[in-house]
PyMOL Python script that loads the backbone (N, CA, C, O; Angstrom):
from pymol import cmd

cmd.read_pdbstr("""\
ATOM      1  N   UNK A   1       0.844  -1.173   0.000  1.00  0.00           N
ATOM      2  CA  UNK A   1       0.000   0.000   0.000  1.00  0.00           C
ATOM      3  C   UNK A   1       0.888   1.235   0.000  1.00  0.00           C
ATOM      4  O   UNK A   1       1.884   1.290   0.721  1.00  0.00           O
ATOM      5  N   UNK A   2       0.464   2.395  -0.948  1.00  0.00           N
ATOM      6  CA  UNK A   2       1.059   3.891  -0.822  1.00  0.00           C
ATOM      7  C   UNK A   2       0.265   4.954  -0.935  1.00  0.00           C
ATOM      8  O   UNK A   2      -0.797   4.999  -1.556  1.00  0.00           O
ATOM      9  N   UNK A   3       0.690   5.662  -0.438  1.00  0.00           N
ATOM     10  CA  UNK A   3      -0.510   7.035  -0.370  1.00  0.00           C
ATOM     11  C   UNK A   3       0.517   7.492  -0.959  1.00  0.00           C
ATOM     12  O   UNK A   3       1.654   7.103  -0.693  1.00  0.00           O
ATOM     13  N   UNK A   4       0.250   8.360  -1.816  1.00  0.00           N
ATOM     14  CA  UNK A   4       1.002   9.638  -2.347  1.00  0.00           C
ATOM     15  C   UNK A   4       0.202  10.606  -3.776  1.00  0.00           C
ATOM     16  O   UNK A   4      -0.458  10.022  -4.636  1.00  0.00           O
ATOM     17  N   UNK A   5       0.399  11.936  -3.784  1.00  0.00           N
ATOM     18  CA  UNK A   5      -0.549  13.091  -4.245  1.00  0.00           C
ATOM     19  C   UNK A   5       0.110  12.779  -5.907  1.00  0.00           C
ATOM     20  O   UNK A   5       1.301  12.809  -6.214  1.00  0.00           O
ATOM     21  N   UNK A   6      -1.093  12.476  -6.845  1.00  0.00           N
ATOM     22  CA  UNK A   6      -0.464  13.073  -8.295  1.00  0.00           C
ATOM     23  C   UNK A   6      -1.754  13.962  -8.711  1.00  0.00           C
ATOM     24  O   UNK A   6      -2.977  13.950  -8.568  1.00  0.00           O
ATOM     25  N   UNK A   7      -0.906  14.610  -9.212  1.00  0.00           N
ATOM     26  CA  UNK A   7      -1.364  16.223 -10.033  1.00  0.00           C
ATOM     27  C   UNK A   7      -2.811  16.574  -9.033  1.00  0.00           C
ATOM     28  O   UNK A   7      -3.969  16.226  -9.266  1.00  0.00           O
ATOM     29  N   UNK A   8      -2.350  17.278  -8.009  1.00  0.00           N
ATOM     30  CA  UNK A   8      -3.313  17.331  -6.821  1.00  0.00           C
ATOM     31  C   UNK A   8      -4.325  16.609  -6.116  1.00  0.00           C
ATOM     32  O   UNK A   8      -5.080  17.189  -5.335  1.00  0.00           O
ATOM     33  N   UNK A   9      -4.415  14.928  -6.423  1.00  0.00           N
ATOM     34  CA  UNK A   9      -4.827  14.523  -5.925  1.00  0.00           C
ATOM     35  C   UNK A   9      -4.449  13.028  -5.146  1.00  0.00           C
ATOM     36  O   UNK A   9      -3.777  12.082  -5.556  1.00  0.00           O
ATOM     37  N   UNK A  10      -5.137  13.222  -3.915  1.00  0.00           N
ATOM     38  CA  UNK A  10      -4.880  12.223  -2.876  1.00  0.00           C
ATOM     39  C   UNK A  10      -5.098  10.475  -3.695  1.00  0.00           C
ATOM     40  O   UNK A  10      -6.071   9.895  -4.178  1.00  0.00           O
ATOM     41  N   UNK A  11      -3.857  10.170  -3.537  1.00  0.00           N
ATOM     42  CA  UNK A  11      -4.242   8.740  -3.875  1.00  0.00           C
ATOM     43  C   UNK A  11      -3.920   7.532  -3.039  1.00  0.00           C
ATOM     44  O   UNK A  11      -3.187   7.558  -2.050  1.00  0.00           O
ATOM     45  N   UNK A  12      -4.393   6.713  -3.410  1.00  0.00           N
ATOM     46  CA  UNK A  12      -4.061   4.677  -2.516  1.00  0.00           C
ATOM     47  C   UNK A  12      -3.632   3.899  -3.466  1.00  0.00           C
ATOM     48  O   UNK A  12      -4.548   3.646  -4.250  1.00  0.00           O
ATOM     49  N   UNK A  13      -2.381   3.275  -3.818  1.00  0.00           N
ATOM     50  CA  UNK A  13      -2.431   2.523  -4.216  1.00  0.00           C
ATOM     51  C   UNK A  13      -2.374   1.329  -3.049  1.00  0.00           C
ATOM     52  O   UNK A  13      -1.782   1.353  -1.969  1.00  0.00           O
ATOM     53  N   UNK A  14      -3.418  -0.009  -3.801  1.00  0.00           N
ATOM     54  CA  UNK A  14      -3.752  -1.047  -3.351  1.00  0.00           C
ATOM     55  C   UNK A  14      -2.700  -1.984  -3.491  1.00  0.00           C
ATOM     56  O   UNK A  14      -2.655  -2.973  -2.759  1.00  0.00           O
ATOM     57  N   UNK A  15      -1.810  -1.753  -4.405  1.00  0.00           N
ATOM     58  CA  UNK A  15      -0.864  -3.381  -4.569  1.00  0.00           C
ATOM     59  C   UNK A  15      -0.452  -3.021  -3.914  1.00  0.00           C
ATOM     60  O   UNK A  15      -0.088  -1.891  -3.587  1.00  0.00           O
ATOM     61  N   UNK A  16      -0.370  -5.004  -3.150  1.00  0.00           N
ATOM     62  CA  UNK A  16       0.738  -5.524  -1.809  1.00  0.00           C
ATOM     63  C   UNK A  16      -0.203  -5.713  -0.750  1.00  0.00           C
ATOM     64  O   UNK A  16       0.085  -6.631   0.018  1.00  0.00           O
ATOM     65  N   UNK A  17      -1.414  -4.985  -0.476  1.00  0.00           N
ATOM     66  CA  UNK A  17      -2.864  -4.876  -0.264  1.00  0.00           C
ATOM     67  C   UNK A  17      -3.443  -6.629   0.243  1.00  0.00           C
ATOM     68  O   UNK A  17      -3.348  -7.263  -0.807  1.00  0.00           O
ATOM     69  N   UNK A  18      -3.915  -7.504   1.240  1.00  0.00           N
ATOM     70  CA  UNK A  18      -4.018  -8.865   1.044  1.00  0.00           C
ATOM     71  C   UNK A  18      -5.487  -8.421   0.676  1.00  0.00           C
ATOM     72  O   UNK A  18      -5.635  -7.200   0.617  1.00  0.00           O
ATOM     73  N   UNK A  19      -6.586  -9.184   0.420  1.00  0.00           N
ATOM     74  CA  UNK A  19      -7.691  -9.338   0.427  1.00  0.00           C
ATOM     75  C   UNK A  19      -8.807  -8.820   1.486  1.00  0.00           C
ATOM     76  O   UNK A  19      -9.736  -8.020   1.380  1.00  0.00           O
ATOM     77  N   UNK A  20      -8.350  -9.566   2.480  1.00  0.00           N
ATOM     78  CA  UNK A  20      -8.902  -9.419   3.752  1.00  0.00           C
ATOM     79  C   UNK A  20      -8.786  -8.003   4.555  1.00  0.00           C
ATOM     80  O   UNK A  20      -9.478  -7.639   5.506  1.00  0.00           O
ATOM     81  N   UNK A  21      -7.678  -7.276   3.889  1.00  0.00           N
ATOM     82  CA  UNK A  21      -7.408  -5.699   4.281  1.00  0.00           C
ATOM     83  C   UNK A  21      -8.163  -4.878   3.752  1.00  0.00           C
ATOM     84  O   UNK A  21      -8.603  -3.934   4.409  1.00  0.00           O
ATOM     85  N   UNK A  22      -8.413  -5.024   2.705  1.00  0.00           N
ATOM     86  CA  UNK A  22      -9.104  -3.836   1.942  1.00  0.00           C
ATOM     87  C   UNK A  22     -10.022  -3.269   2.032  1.00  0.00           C
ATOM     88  O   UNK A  22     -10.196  -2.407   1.170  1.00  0.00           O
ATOM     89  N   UNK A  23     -10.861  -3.406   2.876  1.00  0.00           N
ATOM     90  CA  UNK A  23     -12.002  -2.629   3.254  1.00  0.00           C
ATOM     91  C   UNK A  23     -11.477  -1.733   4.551  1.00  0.00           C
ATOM     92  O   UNK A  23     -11.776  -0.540   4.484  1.00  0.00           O
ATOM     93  N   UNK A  24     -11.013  -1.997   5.282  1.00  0.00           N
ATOM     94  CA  UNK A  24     -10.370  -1.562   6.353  1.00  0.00           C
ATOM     95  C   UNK A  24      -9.405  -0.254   5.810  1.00  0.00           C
ATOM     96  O   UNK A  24      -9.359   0.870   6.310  1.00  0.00           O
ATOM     97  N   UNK A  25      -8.732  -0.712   4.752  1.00  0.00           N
ATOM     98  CA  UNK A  25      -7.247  -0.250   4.251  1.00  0.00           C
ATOM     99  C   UNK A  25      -8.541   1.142   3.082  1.00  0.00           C
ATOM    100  O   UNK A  25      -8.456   2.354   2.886  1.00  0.00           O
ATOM    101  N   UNK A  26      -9.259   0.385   2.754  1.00  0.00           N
ATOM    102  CA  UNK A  26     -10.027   1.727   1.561  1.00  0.00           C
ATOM    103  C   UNK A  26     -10.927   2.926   2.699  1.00  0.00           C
ATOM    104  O   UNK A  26     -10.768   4.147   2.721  1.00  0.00           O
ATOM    105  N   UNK A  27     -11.707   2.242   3.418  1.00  0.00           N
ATOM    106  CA  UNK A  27     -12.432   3.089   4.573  1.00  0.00           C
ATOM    107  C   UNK A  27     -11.494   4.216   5.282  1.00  0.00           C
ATOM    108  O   UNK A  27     -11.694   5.430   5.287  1.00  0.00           O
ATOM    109  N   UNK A  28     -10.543   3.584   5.809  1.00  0.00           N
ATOM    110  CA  UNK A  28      -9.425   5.029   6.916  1.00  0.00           C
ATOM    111  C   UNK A  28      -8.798   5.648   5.371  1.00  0.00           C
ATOM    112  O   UNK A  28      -8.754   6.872   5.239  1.00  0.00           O
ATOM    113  N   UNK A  29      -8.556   5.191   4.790  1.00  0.00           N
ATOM    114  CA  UNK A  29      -7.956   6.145   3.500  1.00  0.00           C
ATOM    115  C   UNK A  29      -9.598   7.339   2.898  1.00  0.00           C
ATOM    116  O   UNK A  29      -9.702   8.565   2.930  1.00  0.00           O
ATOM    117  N   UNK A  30     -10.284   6.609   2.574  1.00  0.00           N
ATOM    118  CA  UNK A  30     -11.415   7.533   2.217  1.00  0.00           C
ATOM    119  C   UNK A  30     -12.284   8.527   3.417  1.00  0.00           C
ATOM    120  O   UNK A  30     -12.686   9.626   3.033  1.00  0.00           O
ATOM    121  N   UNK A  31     -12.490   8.189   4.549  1.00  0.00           N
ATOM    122  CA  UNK A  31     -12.160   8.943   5.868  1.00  0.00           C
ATOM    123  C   UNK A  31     -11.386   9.824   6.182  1.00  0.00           C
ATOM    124  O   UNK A  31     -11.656  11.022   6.259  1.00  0.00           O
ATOM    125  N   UNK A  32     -10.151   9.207   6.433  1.00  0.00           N
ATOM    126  CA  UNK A  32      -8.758  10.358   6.909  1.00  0.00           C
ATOM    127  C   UNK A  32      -8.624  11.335   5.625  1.00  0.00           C
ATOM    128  O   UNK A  32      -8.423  12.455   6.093  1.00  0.00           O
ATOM    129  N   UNK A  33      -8.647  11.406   4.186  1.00  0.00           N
ATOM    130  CA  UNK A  33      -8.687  12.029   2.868  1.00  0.00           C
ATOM    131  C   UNK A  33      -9.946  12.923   2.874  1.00  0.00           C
ATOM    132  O   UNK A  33      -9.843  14.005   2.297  1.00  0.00           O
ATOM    133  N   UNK A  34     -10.883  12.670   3.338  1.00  0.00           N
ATOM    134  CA  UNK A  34     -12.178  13.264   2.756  1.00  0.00           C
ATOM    135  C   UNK A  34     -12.297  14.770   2.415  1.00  0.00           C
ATOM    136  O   UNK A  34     -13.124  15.291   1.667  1.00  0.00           O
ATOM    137  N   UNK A  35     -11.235  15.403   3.162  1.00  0.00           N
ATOM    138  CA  UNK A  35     -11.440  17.133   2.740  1.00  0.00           C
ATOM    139  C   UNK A  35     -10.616  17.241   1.112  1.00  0.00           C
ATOM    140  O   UNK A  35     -10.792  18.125   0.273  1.00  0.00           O
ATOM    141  N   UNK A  36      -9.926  16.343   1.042  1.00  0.00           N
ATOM    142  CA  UNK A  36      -9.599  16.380  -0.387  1.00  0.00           C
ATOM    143  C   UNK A  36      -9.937  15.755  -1.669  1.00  0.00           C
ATOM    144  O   UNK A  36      -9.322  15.535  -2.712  1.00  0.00           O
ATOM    145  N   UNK A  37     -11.416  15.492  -1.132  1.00  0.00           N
ATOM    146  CA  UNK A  37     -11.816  15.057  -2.447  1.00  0.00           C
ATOM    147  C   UNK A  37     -11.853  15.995  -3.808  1.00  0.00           C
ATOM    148  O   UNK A  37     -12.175  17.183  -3.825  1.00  0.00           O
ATOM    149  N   UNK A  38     -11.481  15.257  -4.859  1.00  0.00           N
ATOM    150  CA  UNK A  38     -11.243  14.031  -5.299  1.00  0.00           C
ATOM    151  C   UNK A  38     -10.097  12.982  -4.523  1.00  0.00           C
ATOM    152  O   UNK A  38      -9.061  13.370  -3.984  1.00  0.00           O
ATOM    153  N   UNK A  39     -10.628  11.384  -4.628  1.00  0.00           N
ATOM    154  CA  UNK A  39      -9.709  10.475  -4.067  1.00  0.00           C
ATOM    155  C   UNK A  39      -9.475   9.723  -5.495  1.00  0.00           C
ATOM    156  O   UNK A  39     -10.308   9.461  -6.363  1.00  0.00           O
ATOM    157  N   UNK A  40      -7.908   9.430  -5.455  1.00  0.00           N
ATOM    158  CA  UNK A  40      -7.828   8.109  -6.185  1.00  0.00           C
ATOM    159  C   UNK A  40      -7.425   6.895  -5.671  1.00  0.00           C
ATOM    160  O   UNK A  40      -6.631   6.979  -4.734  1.00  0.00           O
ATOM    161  N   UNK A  41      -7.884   5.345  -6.165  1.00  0.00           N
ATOM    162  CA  UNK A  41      -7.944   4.328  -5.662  1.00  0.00           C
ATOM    163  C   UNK A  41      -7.336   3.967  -6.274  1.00  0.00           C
ATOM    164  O   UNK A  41      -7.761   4.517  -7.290  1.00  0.00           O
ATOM    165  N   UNK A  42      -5.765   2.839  -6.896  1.00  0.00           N
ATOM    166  CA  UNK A  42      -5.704   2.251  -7.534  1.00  0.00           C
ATOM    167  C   UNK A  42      -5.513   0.917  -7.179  1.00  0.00           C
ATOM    168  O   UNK A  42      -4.547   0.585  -6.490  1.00  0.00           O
ATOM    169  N   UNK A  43      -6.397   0.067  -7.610  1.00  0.00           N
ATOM    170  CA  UNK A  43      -6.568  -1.516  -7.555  1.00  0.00           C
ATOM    171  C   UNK A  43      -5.896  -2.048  -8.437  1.00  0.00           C
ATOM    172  O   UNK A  43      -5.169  -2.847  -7.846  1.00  0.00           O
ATOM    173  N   UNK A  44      -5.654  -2.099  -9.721  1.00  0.00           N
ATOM    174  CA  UNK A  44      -4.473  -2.854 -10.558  1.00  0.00           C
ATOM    175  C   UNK A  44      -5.927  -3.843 -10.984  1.00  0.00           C
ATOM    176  O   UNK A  44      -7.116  -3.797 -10.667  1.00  0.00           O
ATOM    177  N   UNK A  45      -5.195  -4.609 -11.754  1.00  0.00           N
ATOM    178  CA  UNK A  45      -5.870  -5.382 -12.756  1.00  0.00           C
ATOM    179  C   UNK A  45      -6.479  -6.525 -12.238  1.00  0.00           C
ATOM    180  O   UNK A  45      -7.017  -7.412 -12.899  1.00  0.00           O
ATOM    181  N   UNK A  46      -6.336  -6.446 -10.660  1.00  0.00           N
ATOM    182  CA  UNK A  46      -7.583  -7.432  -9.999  1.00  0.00           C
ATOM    183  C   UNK A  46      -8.498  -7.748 -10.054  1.00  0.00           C
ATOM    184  O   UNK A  46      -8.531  -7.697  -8.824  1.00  0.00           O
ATOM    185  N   UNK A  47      -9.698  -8.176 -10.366  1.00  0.00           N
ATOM    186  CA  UNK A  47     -11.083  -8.291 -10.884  1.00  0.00           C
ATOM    187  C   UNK A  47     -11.721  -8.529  -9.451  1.00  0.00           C
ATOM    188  O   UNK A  47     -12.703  -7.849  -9.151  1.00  0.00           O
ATOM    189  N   UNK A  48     -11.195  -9.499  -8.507  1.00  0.00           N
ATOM    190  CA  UNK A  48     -11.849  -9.399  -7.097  1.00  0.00           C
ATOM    191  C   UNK A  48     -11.071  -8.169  -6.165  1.00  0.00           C
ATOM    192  O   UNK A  48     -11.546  -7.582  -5.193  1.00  0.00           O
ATOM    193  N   UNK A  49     -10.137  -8.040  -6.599  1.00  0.00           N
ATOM    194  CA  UNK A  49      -9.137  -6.280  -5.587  1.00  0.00           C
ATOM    195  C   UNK A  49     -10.581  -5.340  -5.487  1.00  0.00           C
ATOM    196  O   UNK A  49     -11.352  -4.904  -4.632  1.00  0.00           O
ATOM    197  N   UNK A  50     -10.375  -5.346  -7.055  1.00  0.00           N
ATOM    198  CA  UNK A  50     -11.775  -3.966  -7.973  1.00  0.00           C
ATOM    199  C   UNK A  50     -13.055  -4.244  -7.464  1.00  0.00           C
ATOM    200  O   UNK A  50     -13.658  -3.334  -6.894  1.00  0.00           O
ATOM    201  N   UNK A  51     -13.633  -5.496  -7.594  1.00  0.00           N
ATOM    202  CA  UNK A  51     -15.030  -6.195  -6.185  1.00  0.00           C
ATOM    203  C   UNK A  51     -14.872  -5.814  -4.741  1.00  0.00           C
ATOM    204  O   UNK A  51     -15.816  -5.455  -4.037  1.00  0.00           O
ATOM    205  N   UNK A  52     -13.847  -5.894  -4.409  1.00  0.00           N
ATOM    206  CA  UNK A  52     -13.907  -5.863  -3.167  1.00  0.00           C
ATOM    207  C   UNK A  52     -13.709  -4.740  -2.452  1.00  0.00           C
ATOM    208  O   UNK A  52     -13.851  -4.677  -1.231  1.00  0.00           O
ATOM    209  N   UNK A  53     -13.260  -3.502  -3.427  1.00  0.00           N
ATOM    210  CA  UNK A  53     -13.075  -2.148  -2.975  1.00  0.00           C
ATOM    211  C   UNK A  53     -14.563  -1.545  -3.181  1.00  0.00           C
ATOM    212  O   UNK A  53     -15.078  -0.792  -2.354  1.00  0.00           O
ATOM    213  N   UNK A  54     -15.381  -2.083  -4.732  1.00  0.00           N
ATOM    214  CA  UNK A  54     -16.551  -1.562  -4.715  1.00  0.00           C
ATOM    215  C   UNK A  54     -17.484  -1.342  -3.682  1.00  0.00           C
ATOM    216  O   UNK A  54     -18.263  -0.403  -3.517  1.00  0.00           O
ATOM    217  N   UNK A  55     -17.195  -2.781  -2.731  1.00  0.00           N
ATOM    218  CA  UNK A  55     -18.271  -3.246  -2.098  1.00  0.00           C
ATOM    219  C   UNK A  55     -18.178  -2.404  -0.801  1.00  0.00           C
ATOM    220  O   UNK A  55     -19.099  -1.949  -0.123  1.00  0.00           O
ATOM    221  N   UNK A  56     -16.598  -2.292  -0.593  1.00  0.00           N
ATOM    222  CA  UNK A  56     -16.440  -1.441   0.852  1.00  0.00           C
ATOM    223  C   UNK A  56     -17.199  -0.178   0.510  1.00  0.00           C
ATOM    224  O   UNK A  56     -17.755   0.404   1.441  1.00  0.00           O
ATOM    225  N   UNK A  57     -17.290   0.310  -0.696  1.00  0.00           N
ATOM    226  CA  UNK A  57     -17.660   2.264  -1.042  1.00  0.00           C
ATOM    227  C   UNK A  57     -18.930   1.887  -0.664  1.00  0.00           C
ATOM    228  O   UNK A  57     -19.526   2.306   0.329  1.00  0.00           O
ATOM    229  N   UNK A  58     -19.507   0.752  -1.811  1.00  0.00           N
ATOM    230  CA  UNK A  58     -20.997   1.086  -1.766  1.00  0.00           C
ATOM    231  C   UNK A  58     -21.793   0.827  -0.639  1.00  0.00           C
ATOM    232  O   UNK A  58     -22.948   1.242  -0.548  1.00  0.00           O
ATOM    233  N   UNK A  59     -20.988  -0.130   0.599  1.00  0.00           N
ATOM    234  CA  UNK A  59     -21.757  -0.278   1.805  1.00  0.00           C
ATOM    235  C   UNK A  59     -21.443   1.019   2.871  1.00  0.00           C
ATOM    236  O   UNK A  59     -22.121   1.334   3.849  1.00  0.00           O
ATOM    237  N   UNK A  60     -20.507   1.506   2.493  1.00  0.00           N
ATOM    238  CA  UNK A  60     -20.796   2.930   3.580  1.00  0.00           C
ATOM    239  C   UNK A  60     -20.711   4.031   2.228  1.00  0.00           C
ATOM    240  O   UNK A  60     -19.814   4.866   2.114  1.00  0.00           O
ATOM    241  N   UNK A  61     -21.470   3.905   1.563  1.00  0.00           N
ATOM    242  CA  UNK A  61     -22.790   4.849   0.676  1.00  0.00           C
ATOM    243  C   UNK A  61     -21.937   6.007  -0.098  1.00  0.00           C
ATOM    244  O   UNK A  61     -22.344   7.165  -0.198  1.00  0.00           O
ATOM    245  N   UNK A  62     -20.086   5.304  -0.896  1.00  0.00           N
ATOM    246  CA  UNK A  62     -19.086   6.621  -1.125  1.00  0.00           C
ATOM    247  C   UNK A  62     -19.457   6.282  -2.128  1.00  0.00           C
ATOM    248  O   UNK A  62     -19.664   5.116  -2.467  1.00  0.00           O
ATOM    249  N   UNK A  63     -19.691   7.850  -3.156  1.00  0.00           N
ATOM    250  CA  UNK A  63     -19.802   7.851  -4.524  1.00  0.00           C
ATOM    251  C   UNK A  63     -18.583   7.726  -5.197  1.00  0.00           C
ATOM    252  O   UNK A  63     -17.613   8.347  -4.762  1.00  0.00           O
ATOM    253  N   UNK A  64     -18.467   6.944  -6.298  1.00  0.00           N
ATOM    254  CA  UNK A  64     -17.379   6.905  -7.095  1.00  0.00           C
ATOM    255  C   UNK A  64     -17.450   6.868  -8.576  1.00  0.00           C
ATOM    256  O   UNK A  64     -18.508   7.178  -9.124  1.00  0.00           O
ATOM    257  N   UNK A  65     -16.513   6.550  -9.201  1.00  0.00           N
ATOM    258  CA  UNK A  65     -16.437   6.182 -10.394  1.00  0.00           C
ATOM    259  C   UNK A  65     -15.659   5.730 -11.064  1.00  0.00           C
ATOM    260  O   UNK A  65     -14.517   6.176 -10.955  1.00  0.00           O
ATOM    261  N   UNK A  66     -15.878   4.837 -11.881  1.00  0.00           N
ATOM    262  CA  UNK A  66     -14.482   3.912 -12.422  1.00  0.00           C
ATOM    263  C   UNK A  66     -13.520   4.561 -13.419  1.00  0.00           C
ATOM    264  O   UNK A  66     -13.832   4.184 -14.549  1.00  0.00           O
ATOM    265  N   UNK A  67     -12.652   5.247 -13.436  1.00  0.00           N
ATOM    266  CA  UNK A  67     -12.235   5.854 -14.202  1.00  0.00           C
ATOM    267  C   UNK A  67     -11.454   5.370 -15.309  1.00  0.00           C
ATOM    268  O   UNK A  67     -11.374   5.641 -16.507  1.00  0.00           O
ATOM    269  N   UNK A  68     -10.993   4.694 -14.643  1.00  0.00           N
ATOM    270  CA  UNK A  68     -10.316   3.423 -16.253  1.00  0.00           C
ATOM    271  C   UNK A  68     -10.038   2.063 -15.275  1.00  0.00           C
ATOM    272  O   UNK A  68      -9.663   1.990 -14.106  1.00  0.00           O
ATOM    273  N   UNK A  69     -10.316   1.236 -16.062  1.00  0.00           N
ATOM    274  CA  UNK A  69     -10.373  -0.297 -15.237  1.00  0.00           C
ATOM    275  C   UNK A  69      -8.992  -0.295 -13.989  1.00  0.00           C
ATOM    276  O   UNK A  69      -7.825   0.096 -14.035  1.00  0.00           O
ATOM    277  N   UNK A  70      -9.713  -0.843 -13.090  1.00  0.00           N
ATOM    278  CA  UNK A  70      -8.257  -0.897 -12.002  1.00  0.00           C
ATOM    279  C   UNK A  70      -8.430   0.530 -11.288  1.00  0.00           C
ATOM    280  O   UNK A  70      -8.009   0.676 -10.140  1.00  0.00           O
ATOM    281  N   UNK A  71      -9.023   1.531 -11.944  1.00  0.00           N
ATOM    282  CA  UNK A  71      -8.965   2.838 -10.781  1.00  0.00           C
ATOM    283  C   UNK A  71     -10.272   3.532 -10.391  1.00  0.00           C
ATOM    284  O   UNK A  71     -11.265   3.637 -11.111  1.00  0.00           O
ATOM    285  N   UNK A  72     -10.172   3.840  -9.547  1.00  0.00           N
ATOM    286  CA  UNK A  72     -11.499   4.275  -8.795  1.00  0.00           C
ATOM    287  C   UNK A  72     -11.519   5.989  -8.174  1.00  0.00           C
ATOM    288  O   UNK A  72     -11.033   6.226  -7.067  1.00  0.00           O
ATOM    289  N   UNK A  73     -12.076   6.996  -8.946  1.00  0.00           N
ATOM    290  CA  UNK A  73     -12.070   7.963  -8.277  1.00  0.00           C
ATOM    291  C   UNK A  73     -13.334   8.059  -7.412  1.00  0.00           C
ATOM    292  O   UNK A  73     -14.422   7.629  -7.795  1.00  0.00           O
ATOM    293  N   UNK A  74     -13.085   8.776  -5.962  1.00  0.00           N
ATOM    294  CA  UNK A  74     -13.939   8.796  -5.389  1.00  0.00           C
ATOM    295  C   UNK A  74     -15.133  10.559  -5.462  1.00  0.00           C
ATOM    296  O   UNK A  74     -14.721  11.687  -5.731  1.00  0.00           O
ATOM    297  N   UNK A  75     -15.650  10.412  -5.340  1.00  0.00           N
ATOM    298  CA  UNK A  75     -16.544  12.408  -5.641  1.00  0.00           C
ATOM    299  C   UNK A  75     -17.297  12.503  -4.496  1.00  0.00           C
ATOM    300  O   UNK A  75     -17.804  13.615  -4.347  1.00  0.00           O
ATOM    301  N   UNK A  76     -17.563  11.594  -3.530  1.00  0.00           N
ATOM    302  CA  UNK A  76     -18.253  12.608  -2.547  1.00  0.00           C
ATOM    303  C   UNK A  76     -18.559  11.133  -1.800  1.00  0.00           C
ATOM    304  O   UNK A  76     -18.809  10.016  -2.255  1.00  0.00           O
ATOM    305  N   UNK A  77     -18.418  11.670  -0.410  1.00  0.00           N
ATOM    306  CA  UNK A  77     -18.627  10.660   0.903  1.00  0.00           C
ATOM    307  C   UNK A  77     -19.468  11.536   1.642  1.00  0.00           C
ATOM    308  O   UNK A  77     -19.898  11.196   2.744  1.00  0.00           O
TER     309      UNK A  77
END
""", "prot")
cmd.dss("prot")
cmd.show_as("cartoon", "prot")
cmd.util.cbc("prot")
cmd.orient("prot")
């Protein structure tokens, strides 16, 4: 996992990330970030990483959007 800002915005990357973290690991990142929305997520070419980050947004109700496969910007919590 890395946090670090491109072209002003707050990002996560997920690789290195286990499975079982990621809701935990996407929630305090989209939380502790929230005054700087936009967020970026990047999941990588996981198909369950990319499931399993969805599922953390959409159960505590964060709007997003897929911006190109593998990344997830977030617009409003």
């Amino acid at each position: 996992m890395k946090r670090f800002q491109e072209r002003g915005i707050e990002c996560l990357d997920l690789h290195g990330v286990r499975h079982h973290e990621v809701e935990e690991v996407v929630l305090d990142f989209c939380l502790s970030q929230q005054n700087f929305i936009p967020l970026k997520i990047i999941c990588g070419n996981s198909k369950k990483m990319i499931d399993l980050c969805e599922k953390s947004l959409n159960n505590s109700e964060i709007t997003y959007q897929m911006q190109r496969y593998g990344i997830i910007l977030i617009t409003k919590i």
